[in-house]
C-alpha positions as CSV (number, residue, x, y, z in Angstrom):
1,X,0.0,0.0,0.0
2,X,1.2,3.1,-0.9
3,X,2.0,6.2,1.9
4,X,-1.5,8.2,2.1
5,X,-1.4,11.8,2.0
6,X,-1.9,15.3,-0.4
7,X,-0.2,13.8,-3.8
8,X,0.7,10.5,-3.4
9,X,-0.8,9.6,-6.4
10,X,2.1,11.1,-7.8
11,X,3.8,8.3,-6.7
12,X,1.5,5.7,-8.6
13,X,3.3,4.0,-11.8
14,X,1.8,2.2,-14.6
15,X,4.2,-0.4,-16.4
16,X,1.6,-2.0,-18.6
17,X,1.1,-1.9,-22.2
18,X,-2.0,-1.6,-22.6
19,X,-3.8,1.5,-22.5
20,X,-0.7,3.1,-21.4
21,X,-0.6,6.7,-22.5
22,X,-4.3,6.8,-22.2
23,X,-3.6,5.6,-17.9
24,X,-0.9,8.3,-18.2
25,X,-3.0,10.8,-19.4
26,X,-5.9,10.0,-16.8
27,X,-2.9,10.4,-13.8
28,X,-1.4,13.3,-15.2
29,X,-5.0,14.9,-15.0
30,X,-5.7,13.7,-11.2
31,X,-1.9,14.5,-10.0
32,X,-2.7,18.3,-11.5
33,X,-6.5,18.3,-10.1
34,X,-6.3,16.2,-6.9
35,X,-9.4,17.6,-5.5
36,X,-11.8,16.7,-8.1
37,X,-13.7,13.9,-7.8
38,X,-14.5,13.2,-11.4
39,X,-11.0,13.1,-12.5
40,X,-10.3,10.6,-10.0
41,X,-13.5,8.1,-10.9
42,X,-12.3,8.4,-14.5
43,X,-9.5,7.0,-13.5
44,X,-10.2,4.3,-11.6
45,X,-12.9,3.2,-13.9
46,X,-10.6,3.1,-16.3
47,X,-8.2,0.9,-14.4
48,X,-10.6,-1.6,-13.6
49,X,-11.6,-2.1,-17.2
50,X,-8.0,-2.9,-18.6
51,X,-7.5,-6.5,-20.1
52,X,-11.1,-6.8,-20.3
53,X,-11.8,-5.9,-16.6
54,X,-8.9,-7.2,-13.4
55,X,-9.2,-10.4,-12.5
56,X,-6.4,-12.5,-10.2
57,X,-5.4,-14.0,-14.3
58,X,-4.7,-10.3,-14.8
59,X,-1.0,-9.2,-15.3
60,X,0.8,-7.3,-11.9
61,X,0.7,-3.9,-13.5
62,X,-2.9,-4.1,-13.8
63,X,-3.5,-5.4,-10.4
64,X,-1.3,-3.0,-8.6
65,X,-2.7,-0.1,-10.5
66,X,-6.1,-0.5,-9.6
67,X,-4.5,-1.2,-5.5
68,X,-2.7,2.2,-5.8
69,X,-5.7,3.9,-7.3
70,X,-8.0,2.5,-5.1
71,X,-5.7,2.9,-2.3
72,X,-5.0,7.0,-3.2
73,X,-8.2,7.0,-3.8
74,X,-9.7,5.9,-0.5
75,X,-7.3,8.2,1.2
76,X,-8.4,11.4,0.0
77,X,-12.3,10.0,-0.1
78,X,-12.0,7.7,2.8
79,X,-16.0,8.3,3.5
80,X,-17.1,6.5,0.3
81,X,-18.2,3.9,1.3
82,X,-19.8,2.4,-1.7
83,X,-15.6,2.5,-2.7
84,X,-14.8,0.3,0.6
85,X,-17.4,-2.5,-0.8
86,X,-16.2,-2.3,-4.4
87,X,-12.4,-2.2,-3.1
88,X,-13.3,-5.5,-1.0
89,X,-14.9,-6.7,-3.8
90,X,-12.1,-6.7,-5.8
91,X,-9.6,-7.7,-3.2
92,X,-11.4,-11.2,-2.9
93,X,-11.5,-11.7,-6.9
94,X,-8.0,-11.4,-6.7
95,X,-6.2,-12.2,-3.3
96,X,-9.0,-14.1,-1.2
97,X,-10.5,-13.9,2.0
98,X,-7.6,-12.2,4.3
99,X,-7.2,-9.3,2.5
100,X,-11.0,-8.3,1.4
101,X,-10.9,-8.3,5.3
102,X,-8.3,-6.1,5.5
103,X,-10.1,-3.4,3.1
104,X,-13.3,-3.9,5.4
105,X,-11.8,-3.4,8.2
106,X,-9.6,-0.1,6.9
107,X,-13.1,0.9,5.6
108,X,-15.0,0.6,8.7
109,X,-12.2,2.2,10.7
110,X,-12.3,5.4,7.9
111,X,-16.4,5.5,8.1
112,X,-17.6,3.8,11.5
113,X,-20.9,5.2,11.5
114,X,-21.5,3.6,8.2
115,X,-24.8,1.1,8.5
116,X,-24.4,0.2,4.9
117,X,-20.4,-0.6,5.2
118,X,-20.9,-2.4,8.7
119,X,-23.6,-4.6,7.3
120,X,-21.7,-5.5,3.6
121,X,-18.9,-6.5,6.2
122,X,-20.8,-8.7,8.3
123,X,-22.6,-10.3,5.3
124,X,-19.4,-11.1,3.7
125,X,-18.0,-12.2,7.0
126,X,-21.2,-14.9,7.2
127,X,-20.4,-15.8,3.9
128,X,-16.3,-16.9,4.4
129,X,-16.3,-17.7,7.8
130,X,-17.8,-20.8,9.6
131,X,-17.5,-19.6,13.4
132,X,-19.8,-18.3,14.9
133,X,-18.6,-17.0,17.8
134,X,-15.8,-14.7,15.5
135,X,-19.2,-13.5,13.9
136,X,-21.3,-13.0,16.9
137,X,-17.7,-10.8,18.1
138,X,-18.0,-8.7,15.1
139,X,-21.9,-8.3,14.6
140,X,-21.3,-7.1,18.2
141,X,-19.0,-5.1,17.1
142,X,-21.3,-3.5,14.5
143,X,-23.9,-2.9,16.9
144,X,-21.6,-0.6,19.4
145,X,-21.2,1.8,16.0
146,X,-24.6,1.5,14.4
147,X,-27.0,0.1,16.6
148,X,-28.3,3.6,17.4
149,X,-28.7,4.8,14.0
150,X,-32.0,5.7,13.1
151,X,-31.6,3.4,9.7
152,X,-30.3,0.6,11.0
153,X,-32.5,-1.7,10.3
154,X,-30.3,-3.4,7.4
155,X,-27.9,-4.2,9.6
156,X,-30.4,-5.4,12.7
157,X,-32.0,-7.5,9.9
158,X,-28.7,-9.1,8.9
159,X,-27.9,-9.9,12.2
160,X,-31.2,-11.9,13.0
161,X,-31.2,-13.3,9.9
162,X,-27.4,-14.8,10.6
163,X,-29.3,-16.0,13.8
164,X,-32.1,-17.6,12.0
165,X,-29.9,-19.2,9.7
166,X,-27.6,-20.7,12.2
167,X,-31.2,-21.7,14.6
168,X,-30.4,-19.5,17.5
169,X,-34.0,-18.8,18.8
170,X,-33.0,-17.8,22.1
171,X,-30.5,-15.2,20.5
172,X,-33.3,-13.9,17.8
173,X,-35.7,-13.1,20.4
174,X,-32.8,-11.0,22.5
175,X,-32.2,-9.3,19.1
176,X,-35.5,-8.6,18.6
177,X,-35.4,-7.2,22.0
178,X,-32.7,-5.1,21.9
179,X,-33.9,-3.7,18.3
180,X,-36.8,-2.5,19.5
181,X,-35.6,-0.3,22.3
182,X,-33.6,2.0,19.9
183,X,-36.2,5.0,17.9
184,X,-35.4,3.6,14.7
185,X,-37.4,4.2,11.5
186,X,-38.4,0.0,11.8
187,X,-38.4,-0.2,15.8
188,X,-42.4,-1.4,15.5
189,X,-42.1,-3.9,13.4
190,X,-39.0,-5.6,16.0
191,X,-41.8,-5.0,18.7
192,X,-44.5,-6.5,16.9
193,X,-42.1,-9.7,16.8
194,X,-41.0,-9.8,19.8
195,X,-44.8,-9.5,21.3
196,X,-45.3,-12.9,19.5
197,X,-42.1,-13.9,21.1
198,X,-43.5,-13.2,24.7
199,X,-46.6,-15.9,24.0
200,X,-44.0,-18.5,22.9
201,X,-40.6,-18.3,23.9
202,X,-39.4,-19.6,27.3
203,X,-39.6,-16.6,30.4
204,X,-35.9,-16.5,31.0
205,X,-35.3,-15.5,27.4
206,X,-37.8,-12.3,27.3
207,X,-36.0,-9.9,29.9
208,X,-32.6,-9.0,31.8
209,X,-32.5,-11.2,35.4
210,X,-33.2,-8.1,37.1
211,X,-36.5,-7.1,35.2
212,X,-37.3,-10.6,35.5
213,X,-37.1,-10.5,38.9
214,X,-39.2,-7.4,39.6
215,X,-41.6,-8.7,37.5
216,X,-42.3,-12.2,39.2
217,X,-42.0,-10.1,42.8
218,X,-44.8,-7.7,41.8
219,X,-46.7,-11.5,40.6
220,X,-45.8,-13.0,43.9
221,X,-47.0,-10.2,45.7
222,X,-50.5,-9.8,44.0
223,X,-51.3,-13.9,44.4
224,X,-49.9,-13.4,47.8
225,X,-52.6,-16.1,50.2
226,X,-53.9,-17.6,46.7
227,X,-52.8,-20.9,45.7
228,X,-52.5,-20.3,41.9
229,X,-51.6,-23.1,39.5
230,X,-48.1,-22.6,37.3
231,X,-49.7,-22.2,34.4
232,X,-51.8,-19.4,35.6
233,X,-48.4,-17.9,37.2
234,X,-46.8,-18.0,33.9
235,X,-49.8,-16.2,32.4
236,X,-49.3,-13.4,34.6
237,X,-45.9,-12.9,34.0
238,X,-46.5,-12.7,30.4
239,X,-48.9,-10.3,30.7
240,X,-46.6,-7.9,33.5
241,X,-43.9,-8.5,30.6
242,X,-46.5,-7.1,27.9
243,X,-47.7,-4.4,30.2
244,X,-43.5,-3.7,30.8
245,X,-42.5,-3.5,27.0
246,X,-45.5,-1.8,26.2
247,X,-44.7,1.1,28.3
248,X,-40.5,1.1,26.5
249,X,-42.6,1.1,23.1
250,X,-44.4,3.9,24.4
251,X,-41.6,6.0,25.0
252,X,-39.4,4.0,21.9
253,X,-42.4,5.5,19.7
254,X,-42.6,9.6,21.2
255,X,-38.5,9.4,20.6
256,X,-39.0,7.9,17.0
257,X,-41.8,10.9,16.1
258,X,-39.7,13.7,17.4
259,X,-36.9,12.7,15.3
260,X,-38.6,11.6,12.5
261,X,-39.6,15.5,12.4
262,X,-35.7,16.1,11.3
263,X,-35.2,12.5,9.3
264,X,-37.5,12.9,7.2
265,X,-35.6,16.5,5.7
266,X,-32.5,14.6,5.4
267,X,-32.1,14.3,1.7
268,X,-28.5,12.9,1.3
269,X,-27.3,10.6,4.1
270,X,-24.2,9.4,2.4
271,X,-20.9,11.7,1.4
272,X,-20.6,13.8,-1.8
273,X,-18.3,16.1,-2.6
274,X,-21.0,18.0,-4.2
275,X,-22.3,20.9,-1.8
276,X,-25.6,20.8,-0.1
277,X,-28.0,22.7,0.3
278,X,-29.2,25.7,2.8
279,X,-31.8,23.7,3.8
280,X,-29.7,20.6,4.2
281,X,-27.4,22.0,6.3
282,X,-30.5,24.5,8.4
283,X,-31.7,21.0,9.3
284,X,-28.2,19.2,10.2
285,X,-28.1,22.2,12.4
286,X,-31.7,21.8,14.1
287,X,-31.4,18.5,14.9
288,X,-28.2,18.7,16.4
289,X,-29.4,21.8,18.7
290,X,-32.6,19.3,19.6
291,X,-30.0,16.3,20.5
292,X,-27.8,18.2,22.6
293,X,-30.7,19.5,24.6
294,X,-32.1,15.7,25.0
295,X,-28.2,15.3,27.2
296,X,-27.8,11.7,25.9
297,X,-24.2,11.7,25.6
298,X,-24.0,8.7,23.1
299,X,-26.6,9.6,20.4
300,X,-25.2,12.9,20.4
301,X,-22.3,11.9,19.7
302,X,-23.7,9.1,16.8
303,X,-25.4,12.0,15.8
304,X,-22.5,14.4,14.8
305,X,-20.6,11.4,13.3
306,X,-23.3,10.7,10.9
307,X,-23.7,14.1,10.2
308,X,-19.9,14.8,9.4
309,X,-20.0,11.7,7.0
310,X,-22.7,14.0,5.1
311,X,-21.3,17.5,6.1
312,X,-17.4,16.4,6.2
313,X,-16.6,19.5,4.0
314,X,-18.1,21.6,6.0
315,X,-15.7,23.8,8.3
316,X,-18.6,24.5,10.5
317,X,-19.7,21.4,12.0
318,X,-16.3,20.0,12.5
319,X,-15.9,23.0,14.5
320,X,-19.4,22.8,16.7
321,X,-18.4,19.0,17.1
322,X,-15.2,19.8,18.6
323,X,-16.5,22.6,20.6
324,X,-19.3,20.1,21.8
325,X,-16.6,17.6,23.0
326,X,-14.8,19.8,24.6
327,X,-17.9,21.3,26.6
328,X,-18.3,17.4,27.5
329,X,-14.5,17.0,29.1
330,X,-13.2,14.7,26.4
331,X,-10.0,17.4,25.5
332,X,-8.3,14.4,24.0
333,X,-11.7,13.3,21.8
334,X,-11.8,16.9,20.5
335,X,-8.3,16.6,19.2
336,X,-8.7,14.0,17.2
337,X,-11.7,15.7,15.5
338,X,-9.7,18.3,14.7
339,X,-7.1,16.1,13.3
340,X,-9.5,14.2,11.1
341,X,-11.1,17.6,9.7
342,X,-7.5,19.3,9.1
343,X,-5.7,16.2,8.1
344,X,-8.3,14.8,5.3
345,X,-11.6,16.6,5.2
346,X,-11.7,20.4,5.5
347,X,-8.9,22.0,2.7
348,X,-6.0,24.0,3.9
349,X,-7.7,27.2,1.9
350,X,-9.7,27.1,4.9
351,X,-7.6,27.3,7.7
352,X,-10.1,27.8,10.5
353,X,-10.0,24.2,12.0
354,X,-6.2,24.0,11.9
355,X,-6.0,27.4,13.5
356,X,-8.8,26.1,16.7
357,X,-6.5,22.9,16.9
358,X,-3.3,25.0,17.5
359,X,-5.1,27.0,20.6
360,X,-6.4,23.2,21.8
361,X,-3.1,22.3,21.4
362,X,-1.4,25.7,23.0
363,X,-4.1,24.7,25.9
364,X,-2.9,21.2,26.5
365,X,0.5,22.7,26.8
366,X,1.9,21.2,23.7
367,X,3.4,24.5,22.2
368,X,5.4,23.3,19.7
369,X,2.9,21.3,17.9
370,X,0.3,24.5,18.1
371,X,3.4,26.6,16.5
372,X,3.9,23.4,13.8
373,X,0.6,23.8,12.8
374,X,0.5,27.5,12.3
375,X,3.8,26.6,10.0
376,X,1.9,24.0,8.2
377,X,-0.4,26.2,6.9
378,X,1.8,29.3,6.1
379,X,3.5,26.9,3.7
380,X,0.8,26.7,1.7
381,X,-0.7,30.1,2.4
382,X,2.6,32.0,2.9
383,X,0.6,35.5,3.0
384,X,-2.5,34.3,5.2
385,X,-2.8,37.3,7.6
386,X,-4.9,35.7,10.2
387,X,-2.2,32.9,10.7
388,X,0.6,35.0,10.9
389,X,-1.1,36.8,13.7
390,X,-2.2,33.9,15.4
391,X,1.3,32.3,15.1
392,X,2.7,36.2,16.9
393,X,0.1,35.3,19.3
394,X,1.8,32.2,20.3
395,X,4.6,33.4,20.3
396,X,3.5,36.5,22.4
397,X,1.4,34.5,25.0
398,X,4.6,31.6,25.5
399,X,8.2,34.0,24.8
400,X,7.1,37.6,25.4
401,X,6.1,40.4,23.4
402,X,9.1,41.4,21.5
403,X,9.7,37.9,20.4
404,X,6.1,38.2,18.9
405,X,6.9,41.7,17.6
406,X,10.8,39.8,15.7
407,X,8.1,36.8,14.5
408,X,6.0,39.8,12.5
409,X,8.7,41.2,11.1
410,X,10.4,38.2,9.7
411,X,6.8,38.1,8.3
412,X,6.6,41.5,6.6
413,X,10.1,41.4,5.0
414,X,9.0,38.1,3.1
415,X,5.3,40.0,2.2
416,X,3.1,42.2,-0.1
417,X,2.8,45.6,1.3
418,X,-0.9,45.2,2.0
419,X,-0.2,42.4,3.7
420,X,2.8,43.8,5.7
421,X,0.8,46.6,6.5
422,X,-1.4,45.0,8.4
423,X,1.3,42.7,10.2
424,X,2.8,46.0,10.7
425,X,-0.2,47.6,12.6
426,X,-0.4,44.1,14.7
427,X,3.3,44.7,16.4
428,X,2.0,48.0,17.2
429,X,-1.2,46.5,19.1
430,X,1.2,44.1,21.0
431,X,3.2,47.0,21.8
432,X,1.1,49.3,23.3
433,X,-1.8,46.6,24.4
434,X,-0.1,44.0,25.6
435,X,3.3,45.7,26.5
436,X,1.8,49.1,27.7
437,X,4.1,51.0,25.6
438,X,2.5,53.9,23.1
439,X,6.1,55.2,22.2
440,X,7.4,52.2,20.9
441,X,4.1,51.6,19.1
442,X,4.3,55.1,17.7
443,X,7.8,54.5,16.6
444,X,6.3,51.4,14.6
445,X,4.1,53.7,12.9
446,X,6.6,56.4,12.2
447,X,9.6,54.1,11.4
448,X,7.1,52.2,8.5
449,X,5.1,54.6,7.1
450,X,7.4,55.6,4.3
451,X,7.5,51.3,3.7
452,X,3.3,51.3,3.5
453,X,2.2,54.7,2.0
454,X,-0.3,52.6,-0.1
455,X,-1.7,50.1,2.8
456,X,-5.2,51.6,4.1
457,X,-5.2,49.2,6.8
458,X,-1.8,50.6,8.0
459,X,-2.6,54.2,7.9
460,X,-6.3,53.7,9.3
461,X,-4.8,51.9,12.2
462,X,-2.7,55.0,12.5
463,X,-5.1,57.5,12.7
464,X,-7.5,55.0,15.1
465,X,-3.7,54.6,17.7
466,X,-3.8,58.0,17.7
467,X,-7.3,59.5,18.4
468,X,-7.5,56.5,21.1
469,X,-5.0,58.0,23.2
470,X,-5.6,60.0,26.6
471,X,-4.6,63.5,26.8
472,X,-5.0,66.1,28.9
473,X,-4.5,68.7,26.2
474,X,-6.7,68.5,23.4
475,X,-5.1,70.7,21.2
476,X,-2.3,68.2,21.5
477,X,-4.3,65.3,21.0
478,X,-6.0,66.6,18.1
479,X,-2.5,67.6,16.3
480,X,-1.2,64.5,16.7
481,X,-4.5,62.8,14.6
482,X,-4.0,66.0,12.2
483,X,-0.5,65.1,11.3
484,X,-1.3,61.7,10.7
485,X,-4.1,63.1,8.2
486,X,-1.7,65.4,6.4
487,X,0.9,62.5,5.3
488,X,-2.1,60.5,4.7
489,X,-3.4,63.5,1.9
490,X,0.9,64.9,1.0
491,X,2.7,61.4,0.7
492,X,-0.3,58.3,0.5
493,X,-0.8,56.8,-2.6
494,X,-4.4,55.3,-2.2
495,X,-7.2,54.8,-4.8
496,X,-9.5,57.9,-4.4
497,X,-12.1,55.4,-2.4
498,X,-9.3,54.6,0.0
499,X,-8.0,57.9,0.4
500,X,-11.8,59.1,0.7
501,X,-12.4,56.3,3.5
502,X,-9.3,57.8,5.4
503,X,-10.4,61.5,4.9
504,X,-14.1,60.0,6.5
505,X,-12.4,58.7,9.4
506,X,-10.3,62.0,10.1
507,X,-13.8,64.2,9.7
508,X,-15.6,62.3,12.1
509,X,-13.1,62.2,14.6
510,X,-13.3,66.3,14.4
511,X,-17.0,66.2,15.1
512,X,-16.8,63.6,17.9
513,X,-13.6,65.0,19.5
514,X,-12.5,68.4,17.8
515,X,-12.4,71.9,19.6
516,X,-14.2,74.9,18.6
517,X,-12.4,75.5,15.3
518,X,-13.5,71.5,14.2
519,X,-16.1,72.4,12.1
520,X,-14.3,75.0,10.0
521,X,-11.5,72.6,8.9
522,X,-14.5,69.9,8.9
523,X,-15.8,71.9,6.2
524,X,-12.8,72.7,4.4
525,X,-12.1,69.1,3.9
526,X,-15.6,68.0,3.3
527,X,-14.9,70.4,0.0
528,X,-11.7,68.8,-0.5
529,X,-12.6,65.0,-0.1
530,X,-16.2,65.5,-1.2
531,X,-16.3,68.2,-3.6
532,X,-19.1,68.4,-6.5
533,X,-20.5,64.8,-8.0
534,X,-20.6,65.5,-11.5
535,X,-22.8,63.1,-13.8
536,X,-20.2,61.6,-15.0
537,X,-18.4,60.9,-11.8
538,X,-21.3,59.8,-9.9
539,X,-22.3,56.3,-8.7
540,X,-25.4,55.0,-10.8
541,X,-28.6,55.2,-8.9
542,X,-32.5,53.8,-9.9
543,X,-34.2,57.3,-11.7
544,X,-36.1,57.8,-8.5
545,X,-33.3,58.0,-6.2
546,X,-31.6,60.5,-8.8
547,X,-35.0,62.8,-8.6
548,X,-34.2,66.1,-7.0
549,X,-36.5,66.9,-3.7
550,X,-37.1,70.1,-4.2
551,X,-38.9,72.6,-1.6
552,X,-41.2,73.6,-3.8
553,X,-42.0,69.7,-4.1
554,X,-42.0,69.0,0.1
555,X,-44.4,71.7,-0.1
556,X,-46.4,70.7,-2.8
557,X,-46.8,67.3,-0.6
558,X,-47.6,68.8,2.3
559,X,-50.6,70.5,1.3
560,X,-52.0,67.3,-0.3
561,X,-52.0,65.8,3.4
């Protein structure tokens, strides 16, 4: 098996003859668009088909092409589960029973909440394997992952039906037991057999020892001075067990409805990499609000697994989940979800998980790894300003505030200026925010303002550090913000919005804060910056918008009040 990860498929080599430029061709075309789904199904269609379709007669090339594909594949798609089967599949045509296992068992492992992949594994584990304790161990297995879903009846079906075939009645009626007690979409029609099952099966077989034993001490009680024959006695305990399991449907039946209220709007239950819709995800969303409230920690939990096997390219719930696991105590649980998001689902152009797993991390105390990840994705967005700062912030919280304000500048030297603008404005925060110092943050300012003359960010943050300082002359105050304004208007080199946006900022600051000479240069600028809109200059508007409200019209409207 090849090592999974971003462009291993790179790494896959076709030595055949057949069909060889066109399997080249088909490569070259996933190795350049990795992320698309279709180029990869091309492909592996294609393998599949050479030499009149893979078989274990097939030559090596063609069999370890389609394993490479398949296995590339399954890395980068791992929640495919239709893949796992059809992987399997192929495994036993060509290498038996051990290593289809092996692909079911990667599969299951990749897509555990999978009732369709659980339940193609059992019934080809009934089919190869003649003990049935191994398969009692993994139907068992099956049920701790699915037996909760609200679809599971496949699986709870192909379990009886194993039962059945290997004449178990004692075990059937547990399972029919046991099926019945989980809202499922079929949990009536396990409690409809299972009635039958109380007329006919044998006492000890219809409850747990403990209910059984409440049940013949409430019988006891009641015949308590009456001499009633056995069979009457077994009659009555029958009917206490009806009455019991009656009252478990009950309940069974209100869970079922409530849910079905959110089931029945879930229109794609499986993984696509096309994207869903509003509505999809609004009710994804509802239902996991309704679960949470309902405090069962388990089927909340099945919940959000099923719903990340549908929403696994979703930023969002990958998020909520690990949020939700961490509001439940399980730190280590929510690490590995964001693991699983960052390392195969969510894409690195979205770095929001990656950047919440480096503060889980930074909270466990592992410092390095939160720094790592910050790395890991500034390799592939070099520029990404949120990182950067969030890797200063690291830095800052761990080694001090000029080692955050060094980690920034290593940072600007290698970026845009927009983007070093801002980075610039950021060691200036730490500077006088976190370090309490407004001269070196000024000194920031002043030192790079000849680097950033056309960075609006840089020069807004300017003028904001400035008018947010305390002084007990305002005069002074107000000069400093004006000489800020002046190299913004002499020396900036901003598109006329930009320059229009900063000019804004500087008027309202002499309205809110200005002495009694504000409104005369307020005016003076609000020529300057505003001027007159000519026709030509001005943004289109809808024909009555552009109407001119004229007094004699106001008045004209007034009188017909």
């Amino acid at each position: 098996m090849l090592l999974s990860g971003r462009g291993s498929i790179a790494s896959v080599n076709y030595t055949g003859e057949e069909a060889a430029p066109e399997i080249k061709k088909l490569l070259d075309a996933v190795i350049e668009h990795e992320d698309e789904f279709e180029k990869w199904e091309a492909l592996l269609t294609r393998a599949l088909d050479l030499e009149g379709g893979v078989t274990r007669n097939s030559s090596p090339s063609a069999i370890e092409l389609v394993r490479n594909v398949f296995d590339c594949f399954l890395a980068k798609f791992p929640l495919f589960f239709g893949y796992w089967k059809k992987y399997a599949d192929f495994e036993f045509s060509i290498g038996g029973t051990e290593t289809a296992e092996m692909v079911y068992e990667r599969g299951v492992s990749c897509i555990p909440s999978s009732v369709d992949l659980w339940t193609a594994y059992c019934a080809f584990k009934v089919d190869t394997s003649h003990d049935n304790d191994i398969l009692r161990a993994l139907f068992e297995r099956a049920v701790e992952f699915v037996g909760i879903d609200f679809q599971n009846s496949p699986f709870w079906n192909k379990y009886i039906e194993f039962e059945e075939r290997v004449n178990e009645p004692t075990n059937i009626t547990v399972l029919h037991r046991r099926a019945f007690q989980t809202p499922s979409y079929h949990f009536a029609q396990y409690y409809e057999k299972f009635r039958v099952f109380i007329t006919t099966r044998p006492i000890e077989e219809l409850a747990e020892p403990e209910v059984l034993e409440k049940i013949q001490a409430a019988v006891e009680k009641e015949n308590a001075g009456h001499d009633r024959p056995a069979a009457e006695i077994d009659r009555q305990l029958r009917h206490k067990l009806d009455q019991h399991y009656y009252e478990i449907y009950s309940v069974v039946q209100q869970a079922v409805s409530v849910r079905w209220n959110f089931e029945q709007d879930i229109k794609r239950a499986f993984f696509h990499v096309e994207e869903l819709s509003e509505e999809d995800l609004a009710n994804w969303r509802a239902y996991l609000d309704f679960e949470e409230k309902q405090g069962d920690f388990q089927r909340t939990l099945f919940l959000y697994e099923r719903c990340l096997v549908t929403c696994a390219l979703y930023e969002e719930f990958w998020l909520r989940y690990a949020r939700w696991l961490l509001s439940q105590g399980k730190e280590e649980d929510c690490r590995l979800v964001y693991v699983r998001a960052s390392c195969i689902f969510v894409p690195i152009t979205q770095p929001a998980v990656r950047l919440n797993w480096a503060r889980l991390e930074e909270k466990l105390g592992r410092i390095q790894i939160a720094r790592e990840i910050h790395e890991g994705i500034l390799t592939q967005l070099p520029t990404h300003i949120e990182t950067i700062i969030s890797l200063a912030g690291v830095v800052r919280r761990n080694n001090g505030n000029e080692a955050a304000v060094e980690t920034l500048e290593t940072y600007i030297k290698a970026s845009t200026s927009e983007v070093g603008g801002i980075l610039a404005t950021e060691q200036a925060r730490i500077l006088w925010q976190c370090k309490g110092s407004v001269d070196e943050a000024r000194a920031i300012f002043k030192t790079k303002s000849e680097q950033f003359l056309d960075s609006k960010e840089f020069w807004l943050k300017y003028l904001e550090f400035e008018a947010a300082q305390p002084a007990v002359d305002q005069e002074e105050a107000h000069g400093r913000v004006k000489e800020v304004h002046e190299l913004v208007r002499e020396k900036g080199r901003f598109s006329p919005e930009a320059s229009k946006e900063l000019s804004n900022y500087y008027m309202d600051y002499l309205l809110s804060r200005g002495g009694k000479n504000a409104t005369e240069e307020y005016m003076i600028l609000d020529k300057d910056v505003n001027g007159y809109v000519s026709s030509n200059n001005a943004p289109s508007s809808s024909p009555s918008s552009s109407k001119p409200h004229l007094a004699a019209d106001k008045r004209k409207n007034k009188n017909l009040r």
